[in-house]
C-alpha positions in Angstrom: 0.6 8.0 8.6 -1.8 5.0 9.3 -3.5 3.4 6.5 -7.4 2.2 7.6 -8.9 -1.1 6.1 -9.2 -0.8 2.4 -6.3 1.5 1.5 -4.3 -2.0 0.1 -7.5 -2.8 -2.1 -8.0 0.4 -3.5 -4.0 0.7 -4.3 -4.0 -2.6 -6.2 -7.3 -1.2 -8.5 -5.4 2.2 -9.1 -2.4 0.0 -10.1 -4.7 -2.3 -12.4 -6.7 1.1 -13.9 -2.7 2.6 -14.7 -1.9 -0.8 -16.1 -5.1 -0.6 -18.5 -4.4 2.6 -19.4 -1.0 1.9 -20.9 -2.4 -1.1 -22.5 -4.8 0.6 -24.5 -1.7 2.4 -26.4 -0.2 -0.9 -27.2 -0.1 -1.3 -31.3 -1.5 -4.9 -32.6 -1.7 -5.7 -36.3 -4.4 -8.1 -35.9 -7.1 -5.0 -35.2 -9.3 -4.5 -38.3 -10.1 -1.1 -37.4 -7.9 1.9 -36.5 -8.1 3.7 -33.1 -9.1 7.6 -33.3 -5.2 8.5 -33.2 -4.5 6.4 -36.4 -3.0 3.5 -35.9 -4.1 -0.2 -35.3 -4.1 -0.2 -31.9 -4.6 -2.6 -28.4 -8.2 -0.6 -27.9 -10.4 1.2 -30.9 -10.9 4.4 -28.5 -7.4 4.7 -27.4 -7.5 8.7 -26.7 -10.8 8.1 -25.0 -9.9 5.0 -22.6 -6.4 5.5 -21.8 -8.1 9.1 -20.1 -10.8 7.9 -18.4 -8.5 5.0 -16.9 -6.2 7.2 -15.7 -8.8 9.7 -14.6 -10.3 6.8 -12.3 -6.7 5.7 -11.0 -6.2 9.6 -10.4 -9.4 9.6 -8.6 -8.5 6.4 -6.5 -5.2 8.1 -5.7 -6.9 11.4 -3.8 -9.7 8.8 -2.2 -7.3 6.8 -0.7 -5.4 9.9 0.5 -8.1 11.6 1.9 -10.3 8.8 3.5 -8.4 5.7 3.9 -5.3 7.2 6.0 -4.9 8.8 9.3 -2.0 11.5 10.3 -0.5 10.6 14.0 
């Protein structure tokens, strides 16, 4: 498999989205207001963001399979 021009760029932003993601479920005490799941936590719409990061690294993930590789 050879990866075309890009494929290293658009796997460091799919790590970066899966890395956000995980950091929206992080608890802080500091947040005045609780996320939609109940608890104080890193992001106020935890349920909300944590999907549509890992929706976009997902989506990076079949893009860079399908259009930035090349079978031999």
């Amino acid at each position: 498999m050879k990866k075309k021009r890009g494929y290293v760029i658009l796997y460091i932003i799919t790590i970066l989205f899966t890395l956000a993601a995980v950091s929206t479920l992080i608890p802080q005490a500091i947040v005045s207001k609780p996320c939609l799941l109940g608890y104080n936590a890193h992001c106020p719409f935890t349920p909300i963001g944590t999907i549509l990061c890992l929706g976009m690294a997902g989506y990076l993930c079949v893009l860079r399979k399908k259009r930035f590789t090349e079978h031999e």
